[in-house]
Backbone as a printed PyTorch tensor [residue, N CA C, xyz], in Angstrom:
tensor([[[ 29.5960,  -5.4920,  15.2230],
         [ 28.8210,  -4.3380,  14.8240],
         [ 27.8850,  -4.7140,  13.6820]],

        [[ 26.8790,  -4.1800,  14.0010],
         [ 25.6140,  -4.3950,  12.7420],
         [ 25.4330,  -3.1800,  11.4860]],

        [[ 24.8490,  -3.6140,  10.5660],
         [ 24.6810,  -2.8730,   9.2210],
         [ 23.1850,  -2.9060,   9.3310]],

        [[ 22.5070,  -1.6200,   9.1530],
         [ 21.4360,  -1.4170,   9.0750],
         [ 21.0060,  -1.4650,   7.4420]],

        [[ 19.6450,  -1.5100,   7.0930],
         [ 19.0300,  -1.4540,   5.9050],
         [ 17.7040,  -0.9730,   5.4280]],

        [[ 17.7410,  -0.5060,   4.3330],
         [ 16.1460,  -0.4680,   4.3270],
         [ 16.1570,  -1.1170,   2.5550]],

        [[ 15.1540,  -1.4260,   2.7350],
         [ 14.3840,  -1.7630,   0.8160],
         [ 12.9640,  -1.6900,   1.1400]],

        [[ 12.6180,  -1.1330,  -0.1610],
         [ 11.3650,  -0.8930,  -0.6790],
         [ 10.6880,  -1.4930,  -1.9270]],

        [[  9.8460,  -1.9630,  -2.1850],
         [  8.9050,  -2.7150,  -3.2380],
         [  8.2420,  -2.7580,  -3.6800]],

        [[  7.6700,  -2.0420,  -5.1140],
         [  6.0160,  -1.6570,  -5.1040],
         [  5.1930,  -2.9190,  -6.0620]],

        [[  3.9640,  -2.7790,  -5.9930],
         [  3.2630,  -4.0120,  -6.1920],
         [  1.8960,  -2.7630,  -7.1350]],

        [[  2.0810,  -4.0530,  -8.1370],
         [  0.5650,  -2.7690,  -8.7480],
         [ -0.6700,  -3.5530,  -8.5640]],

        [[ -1.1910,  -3.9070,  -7.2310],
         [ -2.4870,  -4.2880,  -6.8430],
         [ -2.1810,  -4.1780,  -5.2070]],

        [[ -3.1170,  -4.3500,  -4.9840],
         [ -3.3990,  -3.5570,  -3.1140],
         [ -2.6910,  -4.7610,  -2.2630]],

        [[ -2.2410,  -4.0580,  -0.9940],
         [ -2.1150,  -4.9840,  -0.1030],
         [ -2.9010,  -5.9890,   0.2550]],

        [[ -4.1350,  -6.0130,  -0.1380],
         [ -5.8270,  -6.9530,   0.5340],
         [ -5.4820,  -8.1780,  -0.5060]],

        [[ -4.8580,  -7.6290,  -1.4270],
         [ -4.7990,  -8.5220,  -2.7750],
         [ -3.6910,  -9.4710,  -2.2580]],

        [[ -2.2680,  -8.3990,  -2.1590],
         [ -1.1270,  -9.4450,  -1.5740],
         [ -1.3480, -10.2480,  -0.3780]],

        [[ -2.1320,  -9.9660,   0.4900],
         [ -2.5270, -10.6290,   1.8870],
         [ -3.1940, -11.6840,   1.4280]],

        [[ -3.7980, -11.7690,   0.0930],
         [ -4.7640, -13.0650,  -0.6100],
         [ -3.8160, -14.2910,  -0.9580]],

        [[ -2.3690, -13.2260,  -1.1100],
         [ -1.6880, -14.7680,  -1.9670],
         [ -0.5700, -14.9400,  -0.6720]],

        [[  0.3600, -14.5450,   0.3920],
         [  0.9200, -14.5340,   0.9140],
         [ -0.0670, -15.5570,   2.2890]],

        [[ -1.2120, -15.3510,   2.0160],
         [ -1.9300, -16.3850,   3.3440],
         [ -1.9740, -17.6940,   2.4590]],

        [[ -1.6560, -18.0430,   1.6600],
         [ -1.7780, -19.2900,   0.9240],
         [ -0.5640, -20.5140,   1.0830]],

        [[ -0.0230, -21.3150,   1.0390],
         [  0.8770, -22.1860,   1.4410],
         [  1.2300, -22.4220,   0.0740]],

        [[  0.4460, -22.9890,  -0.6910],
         [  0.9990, -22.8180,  -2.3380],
         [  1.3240, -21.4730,  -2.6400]],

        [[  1.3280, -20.4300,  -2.4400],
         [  1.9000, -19.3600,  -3.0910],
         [  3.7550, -19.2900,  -2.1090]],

        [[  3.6780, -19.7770,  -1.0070],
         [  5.3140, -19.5990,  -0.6460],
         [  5.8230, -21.2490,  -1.1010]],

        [[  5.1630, -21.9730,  -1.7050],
         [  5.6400, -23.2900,  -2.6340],
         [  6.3260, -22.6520,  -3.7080]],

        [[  5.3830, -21.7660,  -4.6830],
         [  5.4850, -21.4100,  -6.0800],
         [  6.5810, -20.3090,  -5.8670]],

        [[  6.7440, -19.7080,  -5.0790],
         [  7.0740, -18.3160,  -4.7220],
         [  8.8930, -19.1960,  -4.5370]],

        [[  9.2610, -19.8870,  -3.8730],
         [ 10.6880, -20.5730,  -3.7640],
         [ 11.0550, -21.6260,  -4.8020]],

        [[  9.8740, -21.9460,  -5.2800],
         [ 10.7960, -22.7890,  -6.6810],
         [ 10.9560, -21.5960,  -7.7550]],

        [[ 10.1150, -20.4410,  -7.8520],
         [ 10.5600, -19.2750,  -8.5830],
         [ 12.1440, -18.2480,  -8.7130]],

        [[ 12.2800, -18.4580,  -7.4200],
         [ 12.9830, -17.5930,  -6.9940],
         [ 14.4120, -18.5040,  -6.2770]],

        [[ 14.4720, -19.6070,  -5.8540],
         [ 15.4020, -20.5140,  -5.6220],
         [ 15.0240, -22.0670,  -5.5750]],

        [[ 14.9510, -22.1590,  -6.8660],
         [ 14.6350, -23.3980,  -7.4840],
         [ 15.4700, -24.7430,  -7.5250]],

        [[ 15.2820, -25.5520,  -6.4020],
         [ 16.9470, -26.7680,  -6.5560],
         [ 17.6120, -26.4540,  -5.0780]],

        [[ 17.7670, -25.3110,  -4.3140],
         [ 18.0330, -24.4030,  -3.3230],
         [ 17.0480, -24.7150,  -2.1530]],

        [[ 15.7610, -24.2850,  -2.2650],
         [ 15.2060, -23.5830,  -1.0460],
         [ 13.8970, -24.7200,  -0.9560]],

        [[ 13.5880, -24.7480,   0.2080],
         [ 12.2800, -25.6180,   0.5240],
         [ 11.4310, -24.7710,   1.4550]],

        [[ 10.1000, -25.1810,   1.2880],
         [  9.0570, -24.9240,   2.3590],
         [  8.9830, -26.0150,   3.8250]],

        [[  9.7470, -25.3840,   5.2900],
         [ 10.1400, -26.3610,   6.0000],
         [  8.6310, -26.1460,   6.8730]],

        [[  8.0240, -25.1360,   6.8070],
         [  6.3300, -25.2050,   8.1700],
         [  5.7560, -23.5800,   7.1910]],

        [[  4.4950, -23.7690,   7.1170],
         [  3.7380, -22.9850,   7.2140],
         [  2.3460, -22.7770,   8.2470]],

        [[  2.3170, -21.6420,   8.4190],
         [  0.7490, -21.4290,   9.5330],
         [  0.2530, -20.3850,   9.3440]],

        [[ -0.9490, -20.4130,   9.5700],
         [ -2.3500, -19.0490,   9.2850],
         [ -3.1010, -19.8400,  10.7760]],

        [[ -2.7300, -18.4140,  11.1240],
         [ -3.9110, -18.5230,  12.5240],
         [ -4.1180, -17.1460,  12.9010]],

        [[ -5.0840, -17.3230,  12.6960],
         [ -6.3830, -15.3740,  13.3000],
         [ -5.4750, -14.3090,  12.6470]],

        [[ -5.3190, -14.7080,  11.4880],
         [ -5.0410, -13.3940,  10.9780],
         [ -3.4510, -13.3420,  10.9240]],

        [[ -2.1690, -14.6350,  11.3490],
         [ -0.9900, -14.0930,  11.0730],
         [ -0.2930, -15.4190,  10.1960]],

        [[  0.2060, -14.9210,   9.5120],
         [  0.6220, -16.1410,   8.8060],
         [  2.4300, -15.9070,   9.0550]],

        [[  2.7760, -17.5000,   9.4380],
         [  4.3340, -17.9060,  10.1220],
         [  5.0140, -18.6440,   8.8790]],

        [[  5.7870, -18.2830,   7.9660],
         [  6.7340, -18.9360,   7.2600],
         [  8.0350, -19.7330,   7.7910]],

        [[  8.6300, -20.6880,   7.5350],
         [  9.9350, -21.3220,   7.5360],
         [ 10.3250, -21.7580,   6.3980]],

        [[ 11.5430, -21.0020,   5.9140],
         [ 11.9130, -21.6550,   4.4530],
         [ 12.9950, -22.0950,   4.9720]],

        [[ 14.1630, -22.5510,   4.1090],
         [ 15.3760, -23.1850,   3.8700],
         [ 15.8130, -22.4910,   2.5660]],

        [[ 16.4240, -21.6260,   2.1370],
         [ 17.0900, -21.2080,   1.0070],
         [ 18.5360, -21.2270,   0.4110]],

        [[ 18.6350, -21.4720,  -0.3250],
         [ 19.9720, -21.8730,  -0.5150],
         [ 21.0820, -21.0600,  -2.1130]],

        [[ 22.5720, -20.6460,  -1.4730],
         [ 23.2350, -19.8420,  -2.5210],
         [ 24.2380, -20.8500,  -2.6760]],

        [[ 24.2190, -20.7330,  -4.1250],
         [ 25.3980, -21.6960,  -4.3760],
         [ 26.8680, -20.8870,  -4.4450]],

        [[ 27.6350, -21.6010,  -4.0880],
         [ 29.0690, -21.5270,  -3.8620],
         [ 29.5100, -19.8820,  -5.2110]],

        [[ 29.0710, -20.1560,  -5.8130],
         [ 29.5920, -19.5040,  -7.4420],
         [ 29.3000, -18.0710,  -7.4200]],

        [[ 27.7040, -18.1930,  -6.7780],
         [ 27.2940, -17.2190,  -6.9070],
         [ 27.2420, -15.8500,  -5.5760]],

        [[ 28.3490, -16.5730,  -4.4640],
         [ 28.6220, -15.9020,  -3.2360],
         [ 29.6580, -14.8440,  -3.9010]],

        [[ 30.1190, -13.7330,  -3.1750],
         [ 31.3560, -12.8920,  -3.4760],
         [ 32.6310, -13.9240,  -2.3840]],

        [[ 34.0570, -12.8220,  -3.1670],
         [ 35.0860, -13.9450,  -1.9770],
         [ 34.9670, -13.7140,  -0.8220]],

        [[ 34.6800, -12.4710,  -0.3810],
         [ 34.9210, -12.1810,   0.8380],
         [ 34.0720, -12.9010,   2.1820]],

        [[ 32.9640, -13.7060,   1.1570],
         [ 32.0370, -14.8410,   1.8150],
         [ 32.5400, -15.7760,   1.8310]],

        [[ 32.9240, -16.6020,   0.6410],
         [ 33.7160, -17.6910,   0.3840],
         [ 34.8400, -17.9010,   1.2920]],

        [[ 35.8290, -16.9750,   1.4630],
         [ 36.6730, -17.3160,   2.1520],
         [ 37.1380, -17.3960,   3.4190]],

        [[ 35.6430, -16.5630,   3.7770],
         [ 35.3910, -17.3340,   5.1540],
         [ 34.3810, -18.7320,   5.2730]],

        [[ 33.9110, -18.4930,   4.9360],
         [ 32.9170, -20.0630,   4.5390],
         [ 32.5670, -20.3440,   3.2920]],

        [[ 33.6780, -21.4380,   3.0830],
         [ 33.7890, -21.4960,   1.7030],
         [ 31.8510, -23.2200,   1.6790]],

        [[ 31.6780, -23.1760,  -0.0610],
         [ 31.0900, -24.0750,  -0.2550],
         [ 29.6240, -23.0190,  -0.0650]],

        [[ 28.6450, -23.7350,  -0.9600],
         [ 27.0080, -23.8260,  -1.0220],
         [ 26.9080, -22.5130,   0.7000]],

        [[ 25.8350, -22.0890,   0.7930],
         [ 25.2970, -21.8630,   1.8890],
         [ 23.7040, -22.2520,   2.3980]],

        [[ 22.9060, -22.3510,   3.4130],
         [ 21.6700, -22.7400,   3.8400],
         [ 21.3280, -21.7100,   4.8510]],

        [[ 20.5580, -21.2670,   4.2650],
         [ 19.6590, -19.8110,   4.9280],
         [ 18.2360, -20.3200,   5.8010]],

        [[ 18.3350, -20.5010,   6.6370],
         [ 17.2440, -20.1700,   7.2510],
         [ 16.6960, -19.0790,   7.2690]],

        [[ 15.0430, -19.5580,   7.0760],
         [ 14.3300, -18.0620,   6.6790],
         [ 13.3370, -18.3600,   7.9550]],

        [[ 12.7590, -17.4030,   9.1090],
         [ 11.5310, -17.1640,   9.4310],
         [ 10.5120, -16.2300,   8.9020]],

        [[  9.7180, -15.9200,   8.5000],
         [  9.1730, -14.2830,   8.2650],
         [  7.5070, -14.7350,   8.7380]],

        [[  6.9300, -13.7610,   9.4550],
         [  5.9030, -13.5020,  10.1060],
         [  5.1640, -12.5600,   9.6240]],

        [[  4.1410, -12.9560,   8.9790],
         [  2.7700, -11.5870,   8.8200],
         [  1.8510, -11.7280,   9.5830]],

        [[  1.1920, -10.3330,   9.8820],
         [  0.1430, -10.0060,  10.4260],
         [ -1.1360,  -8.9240,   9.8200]],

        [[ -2.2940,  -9.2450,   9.5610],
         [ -3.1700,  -8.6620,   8.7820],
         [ -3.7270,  -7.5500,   9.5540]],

        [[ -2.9820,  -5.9200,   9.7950],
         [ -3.5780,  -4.9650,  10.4810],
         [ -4.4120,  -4.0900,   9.9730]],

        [[ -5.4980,  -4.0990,   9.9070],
         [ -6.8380,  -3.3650,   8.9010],
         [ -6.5000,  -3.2840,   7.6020]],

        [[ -5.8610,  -2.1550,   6.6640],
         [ -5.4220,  -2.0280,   5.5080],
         [ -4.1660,  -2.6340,   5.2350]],

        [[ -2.8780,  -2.9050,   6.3480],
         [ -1.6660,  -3.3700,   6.2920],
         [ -1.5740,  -4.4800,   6.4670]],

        [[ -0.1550,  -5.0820,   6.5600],
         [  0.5750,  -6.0270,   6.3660],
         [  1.4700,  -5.4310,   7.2150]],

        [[  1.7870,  -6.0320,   8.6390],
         [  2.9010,  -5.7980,   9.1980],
         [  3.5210,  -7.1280,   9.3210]],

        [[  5.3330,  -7.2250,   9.9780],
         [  5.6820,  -8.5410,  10.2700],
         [  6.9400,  -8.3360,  10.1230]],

        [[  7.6710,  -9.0910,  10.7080],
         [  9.6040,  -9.9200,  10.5520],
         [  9.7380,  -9.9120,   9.9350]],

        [[ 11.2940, -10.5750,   9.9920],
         [ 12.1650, -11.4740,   9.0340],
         [ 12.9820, -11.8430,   9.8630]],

        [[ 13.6420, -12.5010,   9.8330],
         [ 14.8120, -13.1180,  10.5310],
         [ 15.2840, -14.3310,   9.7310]],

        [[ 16.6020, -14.1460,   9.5810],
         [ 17.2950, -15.4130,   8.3280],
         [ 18.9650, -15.6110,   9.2770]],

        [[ 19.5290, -16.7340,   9.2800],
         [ 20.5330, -16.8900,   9.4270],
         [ 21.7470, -17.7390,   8.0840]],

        [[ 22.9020, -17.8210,   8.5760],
         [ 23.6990, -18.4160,   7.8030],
         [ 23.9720, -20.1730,   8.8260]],

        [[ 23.4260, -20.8300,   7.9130],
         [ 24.0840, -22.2800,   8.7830],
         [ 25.6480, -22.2860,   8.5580]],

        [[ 26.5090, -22.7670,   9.8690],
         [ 27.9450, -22.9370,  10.0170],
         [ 28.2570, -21.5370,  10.2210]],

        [[ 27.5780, -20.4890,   9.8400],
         [ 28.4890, -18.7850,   9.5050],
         [ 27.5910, -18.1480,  11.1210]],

        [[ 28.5860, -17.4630,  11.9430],
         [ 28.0320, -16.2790,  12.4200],
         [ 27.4040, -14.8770,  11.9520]],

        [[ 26.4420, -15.2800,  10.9030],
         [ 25.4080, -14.0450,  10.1460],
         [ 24.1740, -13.8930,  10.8530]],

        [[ 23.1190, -13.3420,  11.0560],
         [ 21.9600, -13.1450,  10.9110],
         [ 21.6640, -12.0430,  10.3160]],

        [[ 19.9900, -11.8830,   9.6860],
         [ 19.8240, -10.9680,   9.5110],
         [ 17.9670, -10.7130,  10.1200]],

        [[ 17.6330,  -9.4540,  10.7700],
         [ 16.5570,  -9.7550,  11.2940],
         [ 15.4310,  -8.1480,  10.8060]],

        [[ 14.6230,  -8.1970,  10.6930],
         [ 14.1720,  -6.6410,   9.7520],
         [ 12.4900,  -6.5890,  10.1090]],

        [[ 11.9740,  -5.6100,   9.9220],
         [ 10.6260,  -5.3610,   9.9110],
         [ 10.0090,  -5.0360,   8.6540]],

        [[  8.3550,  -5.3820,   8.2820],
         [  8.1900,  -5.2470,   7.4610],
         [  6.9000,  -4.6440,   7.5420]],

        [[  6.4290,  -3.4790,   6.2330],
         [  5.1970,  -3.0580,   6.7690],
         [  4.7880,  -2.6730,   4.9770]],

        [[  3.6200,  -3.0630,   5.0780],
         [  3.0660,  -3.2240,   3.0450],
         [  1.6990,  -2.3560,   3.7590]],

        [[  1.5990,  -1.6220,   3.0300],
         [  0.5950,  -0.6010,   2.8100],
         [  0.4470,  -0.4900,   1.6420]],

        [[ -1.3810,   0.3780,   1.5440],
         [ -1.6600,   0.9540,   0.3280],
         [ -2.1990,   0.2460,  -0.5490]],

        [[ -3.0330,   1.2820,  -1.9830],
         [ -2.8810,   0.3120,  -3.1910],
         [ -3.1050,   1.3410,  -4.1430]],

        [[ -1.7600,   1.5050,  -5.0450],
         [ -1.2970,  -0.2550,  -4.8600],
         [ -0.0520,  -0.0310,  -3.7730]],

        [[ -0.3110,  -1.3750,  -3.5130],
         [  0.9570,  -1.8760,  -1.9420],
         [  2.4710,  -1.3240,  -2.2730]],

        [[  2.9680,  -1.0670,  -0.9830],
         [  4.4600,  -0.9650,  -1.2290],
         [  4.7550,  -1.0830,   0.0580]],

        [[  5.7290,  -1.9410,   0.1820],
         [  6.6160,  -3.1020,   1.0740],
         [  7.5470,  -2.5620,   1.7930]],

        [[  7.6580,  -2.0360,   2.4720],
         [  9.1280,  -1.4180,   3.2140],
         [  9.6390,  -2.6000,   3.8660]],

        [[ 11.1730,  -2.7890,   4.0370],
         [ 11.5860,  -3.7800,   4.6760],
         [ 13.1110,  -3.2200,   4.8360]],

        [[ 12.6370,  -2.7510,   6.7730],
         [ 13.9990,  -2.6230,   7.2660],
         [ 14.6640,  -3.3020,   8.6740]],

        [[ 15.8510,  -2.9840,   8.9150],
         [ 16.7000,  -4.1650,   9.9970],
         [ 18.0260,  -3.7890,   9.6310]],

        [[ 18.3740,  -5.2730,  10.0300],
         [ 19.9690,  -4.9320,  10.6400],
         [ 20.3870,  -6.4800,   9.9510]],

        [[ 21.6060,  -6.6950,   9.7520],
         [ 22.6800,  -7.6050,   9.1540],
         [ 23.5040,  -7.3320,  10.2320]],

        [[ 24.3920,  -9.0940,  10.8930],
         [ 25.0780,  -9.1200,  11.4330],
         [ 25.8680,  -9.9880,  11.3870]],

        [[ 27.4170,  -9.7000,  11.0390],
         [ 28.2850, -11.1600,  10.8760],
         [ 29.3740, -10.8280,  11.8700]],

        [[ 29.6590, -11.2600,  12.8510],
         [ 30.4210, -11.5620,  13.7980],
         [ 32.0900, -12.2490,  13.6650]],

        [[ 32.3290, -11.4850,  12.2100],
         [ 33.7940, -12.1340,  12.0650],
         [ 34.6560, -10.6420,  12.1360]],

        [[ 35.6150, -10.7130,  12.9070],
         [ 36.6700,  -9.5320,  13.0090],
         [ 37.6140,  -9.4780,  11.5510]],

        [[ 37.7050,  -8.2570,  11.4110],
         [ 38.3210,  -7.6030,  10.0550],
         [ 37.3930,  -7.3090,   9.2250]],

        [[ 36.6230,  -8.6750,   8.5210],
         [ 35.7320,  -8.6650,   7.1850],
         [ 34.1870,  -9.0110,   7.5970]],

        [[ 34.0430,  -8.5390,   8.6400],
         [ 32.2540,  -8.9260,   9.2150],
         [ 31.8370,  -7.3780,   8.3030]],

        [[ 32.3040,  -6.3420,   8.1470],
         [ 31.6630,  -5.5620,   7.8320],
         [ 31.4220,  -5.3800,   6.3310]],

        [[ 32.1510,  -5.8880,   5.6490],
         [ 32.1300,  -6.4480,   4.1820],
         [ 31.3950,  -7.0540,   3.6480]],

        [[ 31.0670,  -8.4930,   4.3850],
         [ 30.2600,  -9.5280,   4.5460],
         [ 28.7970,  -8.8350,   4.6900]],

        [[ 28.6580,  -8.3230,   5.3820],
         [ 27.0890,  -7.4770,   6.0870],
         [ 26.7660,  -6.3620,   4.6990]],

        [[ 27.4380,  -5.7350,   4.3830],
         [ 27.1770,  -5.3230,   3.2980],
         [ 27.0110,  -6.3760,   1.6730]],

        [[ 27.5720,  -7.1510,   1.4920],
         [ 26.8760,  -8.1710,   0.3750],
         [ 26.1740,  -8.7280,   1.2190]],

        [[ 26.0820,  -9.5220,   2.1890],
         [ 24.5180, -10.0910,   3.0480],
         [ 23.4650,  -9.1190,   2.3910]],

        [[ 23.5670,  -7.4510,   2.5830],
         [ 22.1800,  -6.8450,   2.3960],
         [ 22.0170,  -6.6420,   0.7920]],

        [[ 23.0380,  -7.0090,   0.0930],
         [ 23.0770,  -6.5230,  -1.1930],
         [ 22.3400,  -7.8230,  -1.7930]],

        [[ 22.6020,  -9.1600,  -1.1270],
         [ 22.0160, -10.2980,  -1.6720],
         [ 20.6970, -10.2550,  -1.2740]],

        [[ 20.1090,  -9.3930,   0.0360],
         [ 18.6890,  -9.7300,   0.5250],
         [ 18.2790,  -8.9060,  -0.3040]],

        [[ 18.1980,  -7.8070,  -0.8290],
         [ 17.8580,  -6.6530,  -1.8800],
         [ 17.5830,  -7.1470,  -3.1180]],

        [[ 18.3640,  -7.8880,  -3.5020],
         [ 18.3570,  -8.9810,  -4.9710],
         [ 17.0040,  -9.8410,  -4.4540]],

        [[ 17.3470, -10.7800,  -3.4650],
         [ 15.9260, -11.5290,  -3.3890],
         [ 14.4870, -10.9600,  -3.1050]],

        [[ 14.5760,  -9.9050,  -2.2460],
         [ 13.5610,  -9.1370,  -2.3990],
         [ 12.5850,  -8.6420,  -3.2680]],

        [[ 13.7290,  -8.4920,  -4.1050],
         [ 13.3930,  -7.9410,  -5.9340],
         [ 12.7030,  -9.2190,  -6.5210]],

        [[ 13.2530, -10.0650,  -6.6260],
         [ 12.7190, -11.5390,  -7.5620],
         [ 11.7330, -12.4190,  -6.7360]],

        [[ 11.6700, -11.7720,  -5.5270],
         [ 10.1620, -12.2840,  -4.7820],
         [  8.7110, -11.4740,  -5.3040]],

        [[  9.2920,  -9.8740,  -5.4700],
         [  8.2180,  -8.9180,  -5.4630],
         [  8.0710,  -9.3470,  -7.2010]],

        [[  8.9150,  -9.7610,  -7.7410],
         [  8.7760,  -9.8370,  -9.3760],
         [  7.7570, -11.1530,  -9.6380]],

        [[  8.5060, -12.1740,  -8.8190],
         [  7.8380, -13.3820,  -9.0370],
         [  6.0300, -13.3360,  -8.6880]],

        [[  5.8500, -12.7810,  -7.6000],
         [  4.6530, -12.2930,  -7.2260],
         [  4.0000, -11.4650,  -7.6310]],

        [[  4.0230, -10.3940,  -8.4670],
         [  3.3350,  -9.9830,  -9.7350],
         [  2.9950, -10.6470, -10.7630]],

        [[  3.5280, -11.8010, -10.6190],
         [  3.8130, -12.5440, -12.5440],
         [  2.7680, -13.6780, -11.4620]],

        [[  2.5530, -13.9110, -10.3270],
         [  1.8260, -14.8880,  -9.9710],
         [  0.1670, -14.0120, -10.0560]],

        [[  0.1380, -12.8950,  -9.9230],
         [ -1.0170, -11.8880,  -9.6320],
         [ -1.6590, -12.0420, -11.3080]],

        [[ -0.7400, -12.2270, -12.0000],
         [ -1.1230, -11.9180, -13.7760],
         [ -2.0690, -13.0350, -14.1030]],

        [[ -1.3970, -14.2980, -13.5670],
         [ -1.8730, -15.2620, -14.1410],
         [ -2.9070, -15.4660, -14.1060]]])
């Protein structure tokens, strides 16, 4: 059984603005040593007619998982990240999709940034496929994507300042 979600994100400059730094390959460089620094790599980026295709690698260390993660898969974890934008007149539509390497998790969501200034909706579903504590798990899964969400949309303001 899956756990649904939503998060929201506001940005104090327009979506046209965020579509400026999110089509850039150095900004999802700067954007993962910000936000998982030592952890996460840039594995492919692409911009073609308007959609830009991410692949990260992100990574939680052991310490900073809850037990109920740990003790089903104990040690470090490696997140595969896809996320997909698309530049629709004023918006930003697009994915997500992330898994757990070794763990039966995914998590897969839609995303839609409007406005200005922009604000990010990002909703979906969490799914961990372990009987008893999958539903435990799916709930810190979304509690950890909510956290990164936050220190992406943070990091990316503080990149807008500079």
């Amino acid at each position: 059984m899956s756990s649904t979600f939503e998060h929201s994100v506001s940005y104090p400059f327009s979506a046209a603005a965020l579509w400026n730094l999110i089509s850039t390959e150095q900004y999802w460089r700067d954007l993962l040593q910000a936000t998982n620094a030592g952890h996460g790599s840039l594995e492919s980026f692409s911009l073609d007619a308007g959609e830009v295709t991410v692949v990260t690698v992100q990574g939680v260390a052991a310490e900073n998982l809850p037990s109920a993660v740990t003790a089903v898969r104990p040690g470090d974890l490696q997140i595969p990240r896809t996320s997909v934008f698309r530049l629709a007149g004023d918006a930003i539509t697009g994915t997500m999709e992330a898994s757990v390497t070794g763990a039966p998790a995914t998590i897969r969501g839609d995303i839609v940034i409007s406005g200005e200034p922009a604000a990010a909706v990002y909703t979906g579903t969490a799914d961990v496929s372990i009987p008893f504590v999958g539903g435990k798990i799916e709930r810190a899964v979304i509690e950890q994507v909510g956290h990164l969400l936050d220190a992406e949309r943070d990091a990316t303001v503080e990149f807008q300042q500079d």
